[in-house]
Steps between C-alpha positions, in 0.01 A plus 500: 500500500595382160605183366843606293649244236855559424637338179890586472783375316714516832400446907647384753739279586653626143776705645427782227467843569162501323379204692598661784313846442208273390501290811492805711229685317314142564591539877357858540166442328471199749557739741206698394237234555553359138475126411773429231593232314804480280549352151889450390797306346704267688786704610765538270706800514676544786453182712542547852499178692438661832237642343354196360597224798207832692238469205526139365298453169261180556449319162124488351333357205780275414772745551302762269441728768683598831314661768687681823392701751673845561360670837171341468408591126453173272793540200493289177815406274493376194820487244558732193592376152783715351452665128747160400301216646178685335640503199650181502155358600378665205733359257451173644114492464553587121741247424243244645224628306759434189 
């Protein structure tokens, strides 16, 4: 069968509804025969520690990266920067180029 990247702004353990619709599309195409993988943010929503003590995020690269497993599929989390830390990035990167 196919090999099926998933790249998603929400997964589980995110407690979400959308990460929850997401993670169970991800389930059925397993089901099929598919090999998935899963690209995501660290949870961040609605954090569900019951959820999260079942899927614990390993740290990788220096804490860039978290990798999981959920029901045998490999799932990546990395973190989001919100609209104000890009812009405040920005800001600082022209002040230092004076």
């Amino acid at each position: 069968m196919a090999r099926v990247l998933i790249v998603t702004l929400v997964f589980s353990p995110d407690g979400v509804s959308t990460a929850t619709i997401v993670s169970q599309l991800a389930q059925k195409l397993q089901a099929k025969g598919h090999c998935l993988s899963v690209i995501t943010t660290v949870p961040h929503y609605n954090l569900e520690p019951d959820a999260r003590s079942q899927q614990p995020l390993k740290r990788r690269w220096g804490g860039l990266f978290y990798r999981s497993e959920y029901h045998g599929m490999a799932v990546w989390f990395s973190h989001i920067s919100t609209a104000d830390e890009w812009n405040r990035r920005v800001a600082v990167s022209r002040l230092e180029k004076g």
